[in-house]
C-alpha positions in Angstrom: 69.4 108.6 102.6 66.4 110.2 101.3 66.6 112.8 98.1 67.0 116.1 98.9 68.0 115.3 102.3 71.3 116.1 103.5 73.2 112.8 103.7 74.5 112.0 107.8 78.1 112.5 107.8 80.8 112.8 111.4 82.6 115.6 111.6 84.3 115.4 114.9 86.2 118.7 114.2 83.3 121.1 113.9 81.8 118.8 117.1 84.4 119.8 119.4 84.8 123.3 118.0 81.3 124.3 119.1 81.0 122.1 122.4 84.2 124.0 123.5 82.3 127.1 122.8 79.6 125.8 124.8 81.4 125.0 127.7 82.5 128.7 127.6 79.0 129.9 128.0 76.3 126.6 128.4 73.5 129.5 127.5 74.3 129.5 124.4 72.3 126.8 123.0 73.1 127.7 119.1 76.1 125.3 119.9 74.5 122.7 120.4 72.5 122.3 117.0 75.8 122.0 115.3 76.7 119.6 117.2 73.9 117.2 116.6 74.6 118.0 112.6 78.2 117.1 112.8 77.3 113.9 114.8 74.5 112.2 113.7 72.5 109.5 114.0 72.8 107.9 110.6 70.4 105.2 110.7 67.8 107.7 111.2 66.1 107.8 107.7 66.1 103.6 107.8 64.2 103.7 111.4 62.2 106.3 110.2 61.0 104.7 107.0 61.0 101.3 108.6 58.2 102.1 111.3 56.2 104.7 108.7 56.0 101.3 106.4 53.8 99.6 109.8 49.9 100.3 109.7 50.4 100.9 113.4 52.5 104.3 112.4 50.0 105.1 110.3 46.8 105.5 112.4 48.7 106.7 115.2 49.8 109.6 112.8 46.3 110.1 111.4 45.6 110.6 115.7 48.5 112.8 116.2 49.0 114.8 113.4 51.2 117.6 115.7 52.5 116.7 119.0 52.6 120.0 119.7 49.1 121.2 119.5 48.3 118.3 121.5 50.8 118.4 124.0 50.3 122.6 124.8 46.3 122.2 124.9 46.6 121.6 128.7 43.1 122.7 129.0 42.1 119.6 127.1 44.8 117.6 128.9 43.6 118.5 132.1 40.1 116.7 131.7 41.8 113.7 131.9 42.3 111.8 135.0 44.0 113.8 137.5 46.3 110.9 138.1 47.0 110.5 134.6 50.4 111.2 132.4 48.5 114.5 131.0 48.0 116.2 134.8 52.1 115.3 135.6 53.2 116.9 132.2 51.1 120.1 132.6 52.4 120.4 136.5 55.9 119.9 134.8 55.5 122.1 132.2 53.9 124.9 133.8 56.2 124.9 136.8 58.9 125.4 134.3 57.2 128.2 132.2 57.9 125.5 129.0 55.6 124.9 126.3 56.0 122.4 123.1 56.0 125.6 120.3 58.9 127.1 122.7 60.9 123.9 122.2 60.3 124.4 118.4 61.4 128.3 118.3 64.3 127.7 119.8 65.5 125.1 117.9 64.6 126.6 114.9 66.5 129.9 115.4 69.1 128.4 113.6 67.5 126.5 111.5 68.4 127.5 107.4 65.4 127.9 105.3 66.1 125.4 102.8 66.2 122.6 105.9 62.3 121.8 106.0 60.3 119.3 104.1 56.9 118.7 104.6 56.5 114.7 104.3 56.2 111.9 107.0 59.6 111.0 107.6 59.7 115.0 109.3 56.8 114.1 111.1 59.0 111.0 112.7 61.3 113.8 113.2 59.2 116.2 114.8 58.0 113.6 117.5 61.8 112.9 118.3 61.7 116.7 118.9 58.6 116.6 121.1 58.9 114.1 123.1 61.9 115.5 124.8 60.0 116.6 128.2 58.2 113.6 128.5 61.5 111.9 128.4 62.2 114.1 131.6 58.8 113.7 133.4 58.7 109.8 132.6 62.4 108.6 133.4 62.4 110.7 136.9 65.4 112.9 135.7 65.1 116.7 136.2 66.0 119.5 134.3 69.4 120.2 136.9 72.8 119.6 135.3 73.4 116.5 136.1 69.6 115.5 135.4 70.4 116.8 131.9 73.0 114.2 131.2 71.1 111.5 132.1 67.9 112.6 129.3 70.7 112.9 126.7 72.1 109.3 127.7 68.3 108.2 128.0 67.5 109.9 124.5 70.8 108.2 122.8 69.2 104.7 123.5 66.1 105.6 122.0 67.5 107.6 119.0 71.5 106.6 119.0 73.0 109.8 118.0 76.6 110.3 119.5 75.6 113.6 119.9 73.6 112.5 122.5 76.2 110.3 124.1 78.8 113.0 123.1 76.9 115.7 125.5 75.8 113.4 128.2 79.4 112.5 129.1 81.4 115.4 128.3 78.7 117.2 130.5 79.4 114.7 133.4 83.0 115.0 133.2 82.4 119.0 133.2 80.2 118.7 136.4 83.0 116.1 138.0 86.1 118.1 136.9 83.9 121.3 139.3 82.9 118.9 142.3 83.3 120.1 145.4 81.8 116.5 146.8 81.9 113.1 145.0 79.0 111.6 143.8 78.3 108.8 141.6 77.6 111.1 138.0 78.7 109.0 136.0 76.9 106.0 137.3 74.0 108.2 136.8 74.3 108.7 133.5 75.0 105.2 132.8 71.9 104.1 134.6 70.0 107.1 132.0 71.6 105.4 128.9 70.3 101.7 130.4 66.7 103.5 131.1 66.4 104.4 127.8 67.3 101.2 126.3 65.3 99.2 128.3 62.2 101.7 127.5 60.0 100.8 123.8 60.9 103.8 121.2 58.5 106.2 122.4 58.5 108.0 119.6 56.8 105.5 117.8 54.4 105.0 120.7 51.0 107.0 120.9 51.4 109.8 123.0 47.6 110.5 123.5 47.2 106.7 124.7 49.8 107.1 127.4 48.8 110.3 128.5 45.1 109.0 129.8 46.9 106.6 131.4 48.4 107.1 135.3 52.0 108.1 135.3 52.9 104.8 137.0 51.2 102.8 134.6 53.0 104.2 131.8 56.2 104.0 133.7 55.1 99.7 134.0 54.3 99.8 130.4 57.6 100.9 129.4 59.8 99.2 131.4 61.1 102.2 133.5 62.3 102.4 137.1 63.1 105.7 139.5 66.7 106.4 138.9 68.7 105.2 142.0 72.5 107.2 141.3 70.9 110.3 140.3 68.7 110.4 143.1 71.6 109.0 145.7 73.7 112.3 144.1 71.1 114.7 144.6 70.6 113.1 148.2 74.6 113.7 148.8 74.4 117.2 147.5 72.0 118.1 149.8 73.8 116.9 152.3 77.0 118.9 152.0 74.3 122.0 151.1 74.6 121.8 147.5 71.3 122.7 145.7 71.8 120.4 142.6 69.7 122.8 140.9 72.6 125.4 141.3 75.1 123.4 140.6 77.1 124.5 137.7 76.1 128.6 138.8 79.1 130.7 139.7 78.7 130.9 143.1 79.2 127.3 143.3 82.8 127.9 141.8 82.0 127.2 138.2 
């Protein structure tokens, strides 16, 4: 607990209240800050402080000031090896029409004005934040439903909010309770939750080391593998005609 910070308290209540109002309508991604909020991760502030106290953390935030400048200057990204971290991510990103400031926007929408600080332990923070799509582009899981799940499983091992488990699971057991085929999503989702805890905190990793580095270099670095359950569901999917992509869309009888 830090002063002036809100101290990390459960509040299961207010957790299910708003993930049932997201499962009403999964666009509506207010929900889902609440729900982090009401489950947190509460040993955040120690992990935080704890690697802030290492000289390592310290010159790698005197290098990476802002994540986000860094990671949307895919002009400067791109002069790296075309083989490298940096080309994958900007493929990624631009195929998606994402961008690091439109993480930030959106998560801030909802964000009370008397919920920023401007100290190091936010910085820690902010790279939780920023790191998300890396997550995605490193562990092999897509931005599908079911790929989803397995980033929030992936993301709880590396910073052990129940929130993340919370939505991981309950998310599967959505995309299970629709199936018109069976596939192994739960396995899946395991298999993201044992990904991430095999894989160093990459938060606390330097970001602009790793991205002039060759994605499958990175991957060896970090102890990560291509997921085999999520890709063996999106293979059976296919195969019945399912885009996994489309999955949770009406016309698939959601």
């Amino acid at each position: 607990m830090l002063p002036g910070r809100p101290e990390a308290k459960y509040d299961l209540p207010k957790a299910w209240r708003h993930f049932k109002k997201l499962v009403e309508d999964k666009e509506d991604t207010a929900q889902v800050t609440p729900i982090f909020e009401a489950l947190p991760w509460r040993g955040v502030y120690d992990a935080a402080l704890s690697f802030l106290a290492t000289e390592r953390a310290q010159e790698i935030r005197r290098k990476e000031p802002s994540l986000v400048k860094i990671l949307d200057d895919h002009e400067a990204l791109r002069k790296l090896p075309k083989d490298s971290l940096a080309h994958v991510y900007c493929d990624f990103m631009e195929r998606e029409g994402l961008s690091a400031q439109g993480l930030v926007d959106e998560l801030d929408k909802n964000r009370p004005a008397h919920m920023y600080w401007d100290d190091q332990v936010t910085w820690y923070f902010n790279r939780m934040r920023d790191t998300h799509d890396l997550m995605h582009i490193l562990s092999g899981f897509g931005r599908d439903a079911l790929g989803e799940q397995c980033v929030l499983a992936f993301t709880y091992s590396q910073q052990p909010s129940p929130a993340h488990l919370f939505l991981g699971y309950a998310g599967a057991l959505e995309m299970a309770r629709r199936a018109t085929v069976k596939v192994p999503v739960f396995r899946a989702v395991r298999e993201g939750q044992k990904m991430g805890k095999a894989c160093p905190r990459l938060v606390e990793m330097s970001i602009t080391e790793l991205l002039a580095l060759p994605i499958e270099e990175v991957r060896r670095r970090l102890n990560i593998t291509a997921p085999s359950y999520y890709n063996q569901a999106h293979a059976m999917w296919r195969a019945a005609g399912i885009d996994p992509y489309d999955l949770m869309a009406p016309a698939q009888g959601a």
